[in-house]
N, CA, C and O atoms as a MOPAC input file, in Angstrom:
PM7 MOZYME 1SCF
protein

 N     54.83300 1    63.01000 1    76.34800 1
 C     54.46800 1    61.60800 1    76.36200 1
 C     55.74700 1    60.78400 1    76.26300 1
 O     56.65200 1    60.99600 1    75.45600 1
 N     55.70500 1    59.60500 1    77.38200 1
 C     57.07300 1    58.80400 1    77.11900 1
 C     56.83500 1    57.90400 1    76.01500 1
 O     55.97100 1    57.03800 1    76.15500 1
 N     57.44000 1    57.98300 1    75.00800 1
 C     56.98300 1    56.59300 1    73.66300 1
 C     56.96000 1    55.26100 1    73.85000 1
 O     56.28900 1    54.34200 1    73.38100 1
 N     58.49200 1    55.41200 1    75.22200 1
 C     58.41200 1    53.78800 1    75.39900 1
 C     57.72300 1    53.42100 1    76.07400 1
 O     57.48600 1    52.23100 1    75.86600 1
 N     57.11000 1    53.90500 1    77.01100 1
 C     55.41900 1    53.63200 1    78.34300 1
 C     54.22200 1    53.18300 1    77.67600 1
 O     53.52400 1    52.19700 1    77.91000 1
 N     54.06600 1    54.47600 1    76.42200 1
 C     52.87300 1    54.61300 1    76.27900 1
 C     52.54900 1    53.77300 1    74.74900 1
 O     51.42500 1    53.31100 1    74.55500 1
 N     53.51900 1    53.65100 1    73.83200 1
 C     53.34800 1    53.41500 1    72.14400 1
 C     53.80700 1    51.92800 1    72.25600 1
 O     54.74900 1    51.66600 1    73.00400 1
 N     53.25800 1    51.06100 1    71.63100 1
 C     53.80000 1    49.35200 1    71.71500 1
 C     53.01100 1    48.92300 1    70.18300 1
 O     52.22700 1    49.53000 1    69.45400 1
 N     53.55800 1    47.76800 1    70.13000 1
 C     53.07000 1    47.45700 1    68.87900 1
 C     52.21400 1    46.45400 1    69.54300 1
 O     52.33800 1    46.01000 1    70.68400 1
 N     50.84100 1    46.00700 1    68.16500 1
 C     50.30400 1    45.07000 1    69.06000 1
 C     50.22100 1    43.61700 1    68.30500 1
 O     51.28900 1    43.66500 1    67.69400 1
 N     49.74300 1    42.58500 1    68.01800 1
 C     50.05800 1    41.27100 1    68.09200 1
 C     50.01000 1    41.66500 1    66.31200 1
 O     50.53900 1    40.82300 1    65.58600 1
 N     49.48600 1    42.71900 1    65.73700 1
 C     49.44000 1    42.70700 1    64.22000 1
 C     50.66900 1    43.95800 1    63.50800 1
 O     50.81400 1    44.66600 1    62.51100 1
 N     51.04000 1    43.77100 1    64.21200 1
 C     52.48800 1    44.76700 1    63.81700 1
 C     52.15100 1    46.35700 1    63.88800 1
 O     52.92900 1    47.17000 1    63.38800 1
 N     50.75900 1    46.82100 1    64.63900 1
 C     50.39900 1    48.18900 1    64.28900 1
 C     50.97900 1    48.67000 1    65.42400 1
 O     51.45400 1    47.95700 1    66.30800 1
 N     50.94800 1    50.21400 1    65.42300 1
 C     51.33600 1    51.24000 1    66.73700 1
 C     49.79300 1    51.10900 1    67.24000 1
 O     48.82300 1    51.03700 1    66.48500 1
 N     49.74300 1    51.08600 1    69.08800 1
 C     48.77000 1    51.82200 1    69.83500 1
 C     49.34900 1    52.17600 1    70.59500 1
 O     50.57500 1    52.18400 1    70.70800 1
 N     48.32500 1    52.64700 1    71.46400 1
 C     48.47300 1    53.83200 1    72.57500 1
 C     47.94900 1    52.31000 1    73.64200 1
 O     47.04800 1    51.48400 1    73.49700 1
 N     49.29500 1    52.54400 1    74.96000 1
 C     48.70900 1    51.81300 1    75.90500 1
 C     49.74500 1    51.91400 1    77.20000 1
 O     50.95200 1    51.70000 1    77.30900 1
 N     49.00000 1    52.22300 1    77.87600 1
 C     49.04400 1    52.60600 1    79.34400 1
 C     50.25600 1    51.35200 1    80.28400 1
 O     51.29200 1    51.31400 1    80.94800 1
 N     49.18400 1    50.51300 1    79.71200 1
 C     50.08100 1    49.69300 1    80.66100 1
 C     51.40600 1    49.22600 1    81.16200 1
 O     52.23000 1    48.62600 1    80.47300 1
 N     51.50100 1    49.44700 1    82.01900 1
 C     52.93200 1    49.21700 1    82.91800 1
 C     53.36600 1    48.87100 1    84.07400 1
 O     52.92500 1    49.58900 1    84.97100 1
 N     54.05900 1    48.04900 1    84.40800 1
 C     54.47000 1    46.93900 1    85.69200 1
 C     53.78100 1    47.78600 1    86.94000 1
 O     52.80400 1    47.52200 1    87.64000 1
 N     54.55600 1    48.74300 1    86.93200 1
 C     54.35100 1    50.01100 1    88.11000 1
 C     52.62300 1    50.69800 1    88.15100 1
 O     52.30400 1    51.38700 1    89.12000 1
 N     51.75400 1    50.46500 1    87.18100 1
 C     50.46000 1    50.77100 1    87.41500 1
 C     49.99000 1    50.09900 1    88.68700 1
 O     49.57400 1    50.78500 1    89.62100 1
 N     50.03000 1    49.10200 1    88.73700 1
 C     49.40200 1    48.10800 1    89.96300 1
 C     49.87900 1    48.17300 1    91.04800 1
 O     49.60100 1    47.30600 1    91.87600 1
 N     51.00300 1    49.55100 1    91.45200 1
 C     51.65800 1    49.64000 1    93.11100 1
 C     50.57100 1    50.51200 1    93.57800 1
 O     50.62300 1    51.70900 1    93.29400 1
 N     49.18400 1    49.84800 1    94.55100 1
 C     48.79100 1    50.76400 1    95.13300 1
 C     49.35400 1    51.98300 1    95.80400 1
 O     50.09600 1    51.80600 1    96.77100 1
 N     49.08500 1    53.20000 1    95.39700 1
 C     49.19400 1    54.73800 1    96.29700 1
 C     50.49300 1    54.76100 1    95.61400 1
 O     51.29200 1    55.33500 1    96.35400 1
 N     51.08000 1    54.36100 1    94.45500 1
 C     52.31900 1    54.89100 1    94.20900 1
 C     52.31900 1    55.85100 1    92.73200 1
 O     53.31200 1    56.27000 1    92.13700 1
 N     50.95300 1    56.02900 1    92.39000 1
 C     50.68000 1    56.77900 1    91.34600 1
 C     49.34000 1    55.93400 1    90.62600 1
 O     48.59700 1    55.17100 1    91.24500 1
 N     49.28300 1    56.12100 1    89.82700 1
 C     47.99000 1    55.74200 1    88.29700 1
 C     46.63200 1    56.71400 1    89.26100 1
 O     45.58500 1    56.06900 1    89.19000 1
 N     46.45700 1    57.97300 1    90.04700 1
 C     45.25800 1    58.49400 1    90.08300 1
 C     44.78000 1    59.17700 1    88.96400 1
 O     45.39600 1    60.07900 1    88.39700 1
 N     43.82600 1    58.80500 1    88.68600 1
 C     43.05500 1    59.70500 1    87.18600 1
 C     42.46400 1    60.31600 1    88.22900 1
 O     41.88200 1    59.73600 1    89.14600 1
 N     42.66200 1    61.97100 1    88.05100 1
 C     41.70300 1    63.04300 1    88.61900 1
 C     41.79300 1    64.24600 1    87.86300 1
 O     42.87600 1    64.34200 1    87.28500 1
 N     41.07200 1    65.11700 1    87.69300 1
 C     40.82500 1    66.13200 1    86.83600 1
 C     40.56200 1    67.10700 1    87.85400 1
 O     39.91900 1    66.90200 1    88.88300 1
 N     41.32700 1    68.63100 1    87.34900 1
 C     41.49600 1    70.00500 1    88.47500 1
 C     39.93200 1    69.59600 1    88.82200 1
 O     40.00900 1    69.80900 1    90.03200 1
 N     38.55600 1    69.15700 1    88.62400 1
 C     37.67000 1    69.52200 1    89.62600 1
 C     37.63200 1    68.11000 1    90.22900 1
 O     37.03800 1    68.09200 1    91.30700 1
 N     37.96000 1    67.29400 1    89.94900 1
 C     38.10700 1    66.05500 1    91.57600 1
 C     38.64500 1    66.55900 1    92.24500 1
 O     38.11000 1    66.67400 1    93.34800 1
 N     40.41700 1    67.37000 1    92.00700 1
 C     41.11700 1    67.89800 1    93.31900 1
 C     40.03900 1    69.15100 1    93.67600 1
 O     39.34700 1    68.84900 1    94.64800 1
 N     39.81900 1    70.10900 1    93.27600 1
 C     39.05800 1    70.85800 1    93.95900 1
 C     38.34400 1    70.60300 1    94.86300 1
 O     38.32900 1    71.37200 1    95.82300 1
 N     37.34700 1    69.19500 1    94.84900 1
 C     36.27900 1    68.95600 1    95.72500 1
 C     36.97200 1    68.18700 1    97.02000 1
 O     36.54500 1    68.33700 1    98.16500 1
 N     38.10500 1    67.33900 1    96.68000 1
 C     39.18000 1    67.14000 1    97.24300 1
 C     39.48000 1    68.34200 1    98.37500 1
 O     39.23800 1    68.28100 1    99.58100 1
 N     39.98100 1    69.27200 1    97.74900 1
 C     40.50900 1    70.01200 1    98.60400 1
 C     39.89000 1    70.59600 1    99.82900 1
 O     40.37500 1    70.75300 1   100.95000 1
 N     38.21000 1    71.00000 1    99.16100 1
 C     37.10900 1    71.70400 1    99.57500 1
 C     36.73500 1    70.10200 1   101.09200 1
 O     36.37700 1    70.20700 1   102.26500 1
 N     36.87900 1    69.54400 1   100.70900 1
 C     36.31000 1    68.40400 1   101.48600 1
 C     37.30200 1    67.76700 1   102.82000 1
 O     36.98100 1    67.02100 1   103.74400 1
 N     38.63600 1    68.41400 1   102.47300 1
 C     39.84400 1    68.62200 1   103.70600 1
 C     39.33500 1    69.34700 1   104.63900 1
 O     39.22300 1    68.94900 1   105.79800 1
 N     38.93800 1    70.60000 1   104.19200 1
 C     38.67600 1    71.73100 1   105.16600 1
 C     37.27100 1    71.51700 1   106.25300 1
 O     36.83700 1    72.21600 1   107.16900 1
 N     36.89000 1    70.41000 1   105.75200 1
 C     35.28800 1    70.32900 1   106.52300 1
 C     35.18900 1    69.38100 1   107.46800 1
 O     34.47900 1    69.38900 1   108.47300 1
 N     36.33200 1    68.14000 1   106.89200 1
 C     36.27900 1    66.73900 1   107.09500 1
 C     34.79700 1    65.80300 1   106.63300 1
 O     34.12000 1    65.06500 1   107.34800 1
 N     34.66800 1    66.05800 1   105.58900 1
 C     33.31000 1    64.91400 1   104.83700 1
 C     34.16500 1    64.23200 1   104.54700 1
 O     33.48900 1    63.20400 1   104.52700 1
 N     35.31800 1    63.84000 1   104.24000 1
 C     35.44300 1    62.83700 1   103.44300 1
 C     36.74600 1    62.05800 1   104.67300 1
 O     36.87500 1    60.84100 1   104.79700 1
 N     37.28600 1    62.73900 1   105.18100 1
 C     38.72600 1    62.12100 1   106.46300 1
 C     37.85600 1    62.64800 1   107.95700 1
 O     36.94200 1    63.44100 1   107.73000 1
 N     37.97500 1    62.44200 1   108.75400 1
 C     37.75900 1    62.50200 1   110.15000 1
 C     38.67100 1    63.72400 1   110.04500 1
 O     39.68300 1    63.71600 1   109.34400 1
 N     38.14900 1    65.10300 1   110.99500 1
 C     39.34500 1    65.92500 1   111.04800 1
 C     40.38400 1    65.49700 1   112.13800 1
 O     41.50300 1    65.99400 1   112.00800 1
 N     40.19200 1    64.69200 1   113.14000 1
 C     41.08500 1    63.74000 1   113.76100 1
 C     41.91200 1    63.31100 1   112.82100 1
 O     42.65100 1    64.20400 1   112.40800 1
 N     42.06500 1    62.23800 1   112.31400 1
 C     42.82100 1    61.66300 1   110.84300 1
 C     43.72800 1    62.65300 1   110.14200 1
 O     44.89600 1    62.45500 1   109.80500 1
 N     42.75300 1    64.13800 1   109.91500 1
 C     43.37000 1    65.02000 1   109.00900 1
 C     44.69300 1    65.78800 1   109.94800 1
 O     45.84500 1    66.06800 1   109.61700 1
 N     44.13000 1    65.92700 1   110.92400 1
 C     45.23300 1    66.37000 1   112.25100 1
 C     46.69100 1    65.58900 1   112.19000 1
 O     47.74600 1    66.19700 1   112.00300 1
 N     46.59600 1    64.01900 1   112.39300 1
 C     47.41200 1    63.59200 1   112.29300 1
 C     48.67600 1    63.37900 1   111.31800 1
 O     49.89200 1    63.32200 1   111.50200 1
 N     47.68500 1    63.27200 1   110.00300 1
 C     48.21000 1    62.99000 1   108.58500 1
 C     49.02100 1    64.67400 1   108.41100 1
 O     50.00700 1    64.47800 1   107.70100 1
 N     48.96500 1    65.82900 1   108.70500 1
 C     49.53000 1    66.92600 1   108.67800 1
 C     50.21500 1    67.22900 1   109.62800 1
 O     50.61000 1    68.37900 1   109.81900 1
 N     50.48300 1    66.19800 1   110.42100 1
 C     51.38400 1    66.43400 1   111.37000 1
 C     53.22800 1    65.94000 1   110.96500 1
 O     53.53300 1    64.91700 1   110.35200 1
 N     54.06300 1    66.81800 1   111.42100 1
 C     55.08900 1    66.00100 1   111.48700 1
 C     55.18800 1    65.03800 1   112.09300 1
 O     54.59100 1    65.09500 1   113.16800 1
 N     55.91200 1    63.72900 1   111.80900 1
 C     56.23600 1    62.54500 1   112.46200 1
 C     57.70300 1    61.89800 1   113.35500 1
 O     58.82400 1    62.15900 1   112.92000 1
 N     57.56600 1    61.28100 1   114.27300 1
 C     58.49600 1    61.30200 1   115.16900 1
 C     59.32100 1    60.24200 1   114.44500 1
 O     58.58500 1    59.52100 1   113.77000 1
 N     60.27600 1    60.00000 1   114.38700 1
 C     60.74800 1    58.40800 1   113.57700 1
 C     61.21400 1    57.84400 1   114.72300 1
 O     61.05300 1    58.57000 1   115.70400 1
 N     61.81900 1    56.63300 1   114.97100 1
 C     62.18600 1    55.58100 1   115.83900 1
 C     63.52200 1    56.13600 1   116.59200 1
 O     63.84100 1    55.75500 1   117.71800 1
 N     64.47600 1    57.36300 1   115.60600 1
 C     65.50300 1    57.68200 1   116.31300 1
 C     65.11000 1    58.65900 1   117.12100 1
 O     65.91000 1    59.08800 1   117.95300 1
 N     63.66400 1    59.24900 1   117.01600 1
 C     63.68100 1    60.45700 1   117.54300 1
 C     63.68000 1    61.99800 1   117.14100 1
 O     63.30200 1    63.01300 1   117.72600 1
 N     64.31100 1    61.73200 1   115.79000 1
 C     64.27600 1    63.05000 1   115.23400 1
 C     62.88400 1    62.98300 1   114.52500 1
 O     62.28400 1    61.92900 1   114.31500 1
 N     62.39000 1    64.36900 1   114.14100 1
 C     61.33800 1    64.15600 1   113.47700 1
 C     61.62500 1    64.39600 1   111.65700 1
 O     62.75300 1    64.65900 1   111.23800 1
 N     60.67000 1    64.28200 1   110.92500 1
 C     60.28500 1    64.26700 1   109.45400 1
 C     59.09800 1    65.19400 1   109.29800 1
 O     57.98500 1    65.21800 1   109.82400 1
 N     59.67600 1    65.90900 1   108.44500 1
 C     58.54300 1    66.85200 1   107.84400 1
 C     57.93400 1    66.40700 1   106.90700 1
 O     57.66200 1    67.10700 1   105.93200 1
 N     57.58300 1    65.10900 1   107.01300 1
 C     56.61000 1    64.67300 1   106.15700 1
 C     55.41500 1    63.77100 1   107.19900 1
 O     55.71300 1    62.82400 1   107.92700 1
 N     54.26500 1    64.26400 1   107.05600 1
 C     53.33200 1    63.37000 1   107.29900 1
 C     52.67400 1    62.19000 1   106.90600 1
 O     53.39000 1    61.39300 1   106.29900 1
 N     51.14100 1    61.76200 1   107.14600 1
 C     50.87200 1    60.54500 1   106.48400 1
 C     50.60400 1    60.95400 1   104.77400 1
 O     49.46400 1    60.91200 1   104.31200 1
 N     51.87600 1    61.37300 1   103.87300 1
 C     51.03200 1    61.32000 1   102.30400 1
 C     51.82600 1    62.83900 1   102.14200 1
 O     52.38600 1    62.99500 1   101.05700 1
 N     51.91200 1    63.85500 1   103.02700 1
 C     51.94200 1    65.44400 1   102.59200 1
 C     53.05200 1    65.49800 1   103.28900 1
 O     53.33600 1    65.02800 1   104.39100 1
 N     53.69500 1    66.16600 1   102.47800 1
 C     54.63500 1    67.08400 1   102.71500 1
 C     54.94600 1    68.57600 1   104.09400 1
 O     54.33400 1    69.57200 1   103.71000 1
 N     55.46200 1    68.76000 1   105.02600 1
 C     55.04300 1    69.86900 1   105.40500 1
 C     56.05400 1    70.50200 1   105.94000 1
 O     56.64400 1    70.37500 1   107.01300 1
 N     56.19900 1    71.36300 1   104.83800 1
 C     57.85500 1    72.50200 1   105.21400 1
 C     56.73700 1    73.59600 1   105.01800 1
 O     55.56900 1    73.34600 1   104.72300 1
 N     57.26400 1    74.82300 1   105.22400 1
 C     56.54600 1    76.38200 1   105.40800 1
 C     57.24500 1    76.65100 1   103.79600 1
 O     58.36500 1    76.36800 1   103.37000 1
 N     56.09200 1    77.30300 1   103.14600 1
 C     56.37100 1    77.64500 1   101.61400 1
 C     56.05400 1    79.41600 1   101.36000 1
 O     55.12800 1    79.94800 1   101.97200 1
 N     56.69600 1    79.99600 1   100.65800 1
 C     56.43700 1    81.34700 1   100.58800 1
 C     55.82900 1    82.15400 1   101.76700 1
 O     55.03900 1    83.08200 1   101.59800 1
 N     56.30800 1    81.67700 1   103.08900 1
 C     56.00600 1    82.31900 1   104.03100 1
 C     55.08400 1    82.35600 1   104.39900 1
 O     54.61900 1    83.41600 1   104.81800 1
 N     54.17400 1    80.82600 1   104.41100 1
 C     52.81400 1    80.41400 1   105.34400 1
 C     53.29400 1    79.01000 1   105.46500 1
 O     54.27500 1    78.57100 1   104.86500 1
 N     52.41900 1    78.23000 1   106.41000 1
 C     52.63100 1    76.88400 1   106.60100 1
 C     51.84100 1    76.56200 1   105.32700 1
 O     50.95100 1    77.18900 1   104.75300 1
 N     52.68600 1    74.90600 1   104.94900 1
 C     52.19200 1    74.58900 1   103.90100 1
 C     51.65600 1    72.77200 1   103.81100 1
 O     51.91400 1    71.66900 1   104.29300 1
 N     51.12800 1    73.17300 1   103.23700 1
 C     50.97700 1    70.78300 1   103.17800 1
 C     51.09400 1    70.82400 1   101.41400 1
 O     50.52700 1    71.48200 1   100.54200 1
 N     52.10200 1    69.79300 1   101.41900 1
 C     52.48400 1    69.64500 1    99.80300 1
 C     52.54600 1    68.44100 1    99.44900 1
 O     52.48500 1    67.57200 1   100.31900 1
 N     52.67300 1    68.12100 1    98.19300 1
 C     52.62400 1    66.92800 1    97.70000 1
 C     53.06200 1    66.70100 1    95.66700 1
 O     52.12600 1    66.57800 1    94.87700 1
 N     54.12200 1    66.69200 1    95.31000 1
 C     54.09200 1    66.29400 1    94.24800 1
 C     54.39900 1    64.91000 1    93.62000 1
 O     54.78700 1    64.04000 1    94.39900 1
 N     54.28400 1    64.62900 1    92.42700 1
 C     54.47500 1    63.30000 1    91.74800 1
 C     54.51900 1    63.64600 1    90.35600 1
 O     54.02800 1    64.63600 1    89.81400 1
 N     55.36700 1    62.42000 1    89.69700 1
 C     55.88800 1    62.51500 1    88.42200 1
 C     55.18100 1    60.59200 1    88.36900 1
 O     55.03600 1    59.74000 1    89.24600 1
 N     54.86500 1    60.62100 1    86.62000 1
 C     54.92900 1    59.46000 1    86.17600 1
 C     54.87400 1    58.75400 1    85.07500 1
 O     53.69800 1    58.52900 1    84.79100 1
 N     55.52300 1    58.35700 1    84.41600 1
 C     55.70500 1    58.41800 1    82.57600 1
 C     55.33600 1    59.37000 1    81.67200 1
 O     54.53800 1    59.03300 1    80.79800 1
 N     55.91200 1    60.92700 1    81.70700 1
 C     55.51200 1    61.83800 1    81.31800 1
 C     54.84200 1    63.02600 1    81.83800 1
 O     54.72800 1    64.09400 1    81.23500 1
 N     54.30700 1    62.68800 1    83.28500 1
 C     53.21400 1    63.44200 1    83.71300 1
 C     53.62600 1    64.12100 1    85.10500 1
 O     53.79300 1    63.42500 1    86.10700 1
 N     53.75700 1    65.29600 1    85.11900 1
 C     54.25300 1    66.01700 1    86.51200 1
 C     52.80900 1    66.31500 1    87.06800 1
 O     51.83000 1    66.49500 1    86.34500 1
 N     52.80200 1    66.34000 1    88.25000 1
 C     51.37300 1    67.02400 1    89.14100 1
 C     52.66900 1    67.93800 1    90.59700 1
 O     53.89200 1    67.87100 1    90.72400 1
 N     51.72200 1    68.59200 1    91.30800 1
 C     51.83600 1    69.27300 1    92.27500 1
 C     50.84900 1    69.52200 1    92.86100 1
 O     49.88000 1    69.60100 1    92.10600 1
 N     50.51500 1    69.77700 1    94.44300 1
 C     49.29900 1    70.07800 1    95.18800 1
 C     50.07000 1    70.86900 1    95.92900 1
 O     51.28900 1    70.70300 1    95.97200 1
 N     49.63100 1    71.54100 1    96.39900 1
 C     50.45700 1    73.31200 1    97.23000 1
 C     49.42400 1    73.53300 1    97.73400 1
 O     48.61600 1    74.12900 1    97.02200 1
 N     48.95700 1    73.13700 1    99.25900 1
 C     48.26200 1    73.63000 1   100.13900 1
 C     48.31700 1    75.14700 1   101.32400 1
 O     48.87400 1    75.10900 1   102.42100 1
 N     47.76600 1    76.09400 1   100.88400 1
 C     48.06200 1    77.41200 1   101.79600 1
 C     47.13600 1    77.35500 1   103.38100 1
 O     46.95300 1    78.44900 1   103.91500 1
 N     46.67700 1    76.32400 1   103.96600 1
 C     45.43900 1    76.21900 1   104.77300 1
 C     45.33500 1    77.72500 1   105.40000 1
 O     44.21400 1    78.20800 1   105.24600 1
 N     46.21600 1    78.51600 1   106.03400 1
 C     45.59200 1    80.01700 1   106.34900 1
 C     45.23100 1    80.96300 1   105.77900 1
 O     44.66700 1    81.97200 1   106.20200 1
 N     45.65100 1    80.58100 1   104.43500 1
 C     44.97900 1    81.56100 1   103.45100 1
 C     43.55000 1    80.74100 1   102.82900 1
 O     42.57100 1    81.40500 1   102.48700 1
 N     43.56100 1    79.83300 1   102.77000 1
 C     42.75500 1    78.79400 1   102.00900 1
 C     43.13700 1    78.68900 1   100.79400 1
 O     42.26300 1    78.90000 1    99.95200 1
 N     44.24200 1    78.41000 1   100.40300 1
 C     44.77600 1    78.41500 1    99.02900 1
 C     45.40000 1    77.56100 1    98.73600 1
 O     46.53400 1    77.46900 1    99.20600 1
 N     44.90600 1    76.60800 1    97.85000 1
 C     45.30100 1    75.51800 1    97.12000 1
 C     45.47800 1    75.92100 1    95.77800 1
 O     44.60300 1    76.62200 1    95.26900 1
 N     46.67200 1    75.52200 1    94.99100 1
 C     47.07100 1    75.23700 1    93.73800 1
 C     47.62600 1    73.77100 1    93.54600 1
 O     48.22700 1    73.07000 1    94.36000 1
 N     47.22400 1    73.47600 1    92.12000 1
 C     46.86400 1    72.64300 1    91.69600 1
 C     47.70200 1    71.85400 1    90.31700 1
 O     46.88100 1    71.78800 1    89.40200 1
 N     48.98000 1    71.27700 1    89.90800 1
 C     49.56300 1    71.76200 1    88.57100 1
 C     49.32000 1    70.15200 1    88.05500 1
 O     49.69400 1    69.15100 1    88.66600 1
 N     48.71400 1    70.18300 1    86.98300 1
 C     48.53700 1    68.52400 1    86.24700 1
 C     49.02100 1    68.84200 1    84.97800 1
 O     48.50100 1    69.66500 1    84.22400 1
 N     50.24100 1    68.03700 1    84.69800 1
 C     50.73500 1    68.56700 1    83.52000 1
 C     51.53000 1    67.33200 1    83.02500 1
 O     52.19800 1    66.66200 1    83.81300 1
 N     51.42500 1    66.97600 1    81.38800 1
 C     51.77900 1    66.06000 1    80.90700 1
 C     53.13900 1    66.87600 1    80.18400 1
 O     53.25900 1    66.79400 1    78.96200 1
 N     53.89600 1    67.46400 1    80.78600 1
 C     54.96500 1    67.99700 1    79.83300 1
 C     56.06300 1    68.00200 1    80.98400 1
 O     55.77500 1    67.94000 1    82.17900 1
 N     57.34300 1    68.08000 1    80.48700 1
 C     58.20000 1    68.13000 1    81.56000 1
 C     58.94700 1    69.29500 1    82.23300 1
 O     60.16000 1    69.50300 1    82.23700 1
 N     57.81600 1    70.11200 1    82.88100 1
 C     57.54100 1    71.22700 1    83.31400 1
 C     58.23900 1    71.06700 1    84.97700 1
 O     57.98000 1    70.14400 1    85.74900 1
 N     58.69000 1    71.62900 1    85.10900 1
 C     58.63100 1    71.81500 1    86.92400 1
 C     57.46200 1    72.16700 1    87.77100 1
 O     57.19000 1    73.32500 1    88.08800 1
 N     56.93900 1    71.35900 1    88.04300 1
 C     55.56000 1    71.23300 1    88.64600 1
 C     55.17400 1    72.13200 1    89.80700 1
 O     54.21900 1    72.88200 1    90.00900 1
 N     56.30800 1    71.77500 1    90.53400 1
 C     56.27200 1    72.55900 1    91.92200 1
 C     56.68400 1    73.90700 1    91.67000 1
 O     56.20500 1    74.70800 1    92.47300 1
 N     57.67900 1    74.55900 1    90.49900 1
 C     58.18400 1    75.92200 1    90.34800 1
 C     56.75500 1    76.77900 1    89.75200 1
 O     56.54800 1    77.95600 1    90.04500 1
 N     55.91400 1    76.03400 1    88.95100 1
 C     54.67000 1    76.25500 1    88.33100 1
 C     53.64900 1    76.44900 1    89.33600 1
 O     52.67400 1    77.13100 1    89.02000 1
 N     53.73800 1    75.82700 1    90.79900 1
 C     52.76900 1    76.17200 1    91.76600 1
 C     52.86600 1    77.36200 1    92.70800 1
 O     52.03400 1    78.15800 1    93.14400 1
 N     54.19900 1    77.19900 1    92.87200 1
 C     54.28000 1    78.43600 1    93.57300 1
 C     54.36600 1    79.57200 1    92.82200 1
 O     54.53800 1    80.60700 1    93.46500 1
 N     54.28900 1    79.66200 1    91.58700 1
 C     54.60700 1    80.72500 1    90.98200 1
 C     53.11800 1    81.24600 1    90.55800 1
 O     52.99300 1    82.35800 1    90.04400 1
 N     51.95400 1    80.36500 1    90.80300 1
 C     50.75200 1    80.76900 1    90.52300 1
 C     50.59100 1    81.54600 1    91.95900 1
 O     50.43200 1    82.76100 1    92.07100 1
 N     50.67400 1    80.45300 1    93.20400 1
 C     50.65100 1    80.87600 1    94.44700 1
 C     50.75500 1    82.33900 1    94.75400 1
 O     50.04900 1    83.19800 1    95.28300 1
 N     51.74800 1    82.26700 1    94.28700 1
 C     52.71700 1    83.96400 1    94.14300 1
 C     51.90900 1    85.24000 1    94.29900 1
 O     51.91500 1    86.11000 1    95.16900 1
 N     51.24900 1    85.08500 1    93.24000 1
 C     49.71300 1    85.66600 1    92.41500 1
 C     48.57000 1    86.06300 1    93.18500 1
 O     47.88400 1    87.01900 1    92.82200 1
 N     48.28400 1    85.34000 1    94.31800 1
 C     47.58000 1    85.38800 1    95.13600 1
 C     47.56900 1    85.37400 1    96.53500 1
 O     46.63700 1    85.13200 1    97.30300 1
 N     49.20700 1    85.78800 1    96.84800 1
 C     49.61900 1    86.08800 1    98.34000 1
 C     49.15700 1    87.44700 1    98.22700 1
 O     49.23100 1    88.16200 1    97.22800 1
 N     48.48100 1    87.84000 1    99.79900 1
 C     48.60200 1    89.29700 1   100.40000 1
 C     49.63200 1    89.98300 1    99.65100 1
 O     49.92200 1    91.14700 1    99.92500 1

């Protein structure tokens, strides 16, 4: 937990607990509250397209061309370099205390998942579950 994010005093000189911070209100730049089974259904709901057009999902996992021409291995949101020797769609984030990781295996169907309020290496923690469950 960061003390200075999260601990403030309040108009009566006591300690609370409070969230708030300038950077909460940047849409898509973090504050998702989700719990391993939102991403699960999340994940489960990529593979079908209920919830994105698989058109949409095509695109958003695609590499992107930039204006010079070269491309970016990043798509709309995901990440996409080849990880432990499958293609991968990735995605991590850090934010006052809190590491996450998403590690997508789509040919295996293997998603890992790391939500962690400690200052853990998020992504070394995913693939290392990953690991576990390669062929």
């Amino acid at each position: 937990m960061n003390a200075q994010a999260w601990v403030c005093r309040d108009d009566n000189g006591s300690w609370v607990i409070d969230d708030d911070h300038w950077g909460n209100g940047l849409v898509g730049a973090g504050g998702v509250y989700a719990s391993v089974n939102d991403f699960y259904h999340w994940d489960q709901a990529l593979y079908t397209g209920g919830v994105v057009r698989s058109e949409t999902l095509e695109e958003a996992f695609a590499p992107t061309t930039l204006n010079d021409g070269s491309v970016s291995e990043y798509g709309f949101g995901w990440s996409l370099r080849e990880r432990l020797g499958h293609s991968a769609i990735h995605h991590g984030g850090s934010w006052l205390g809190f590491r996450t990781y998403f590690l997508r295996l789509p040919d295996l169907k293997l998603s890992v998942i790391v939500l962690s309020n400690a200052t853990a290496n998020a992504y070394d923690l995913a693939e290392s579950v990953a690991r576990l469950y390669l062929p």
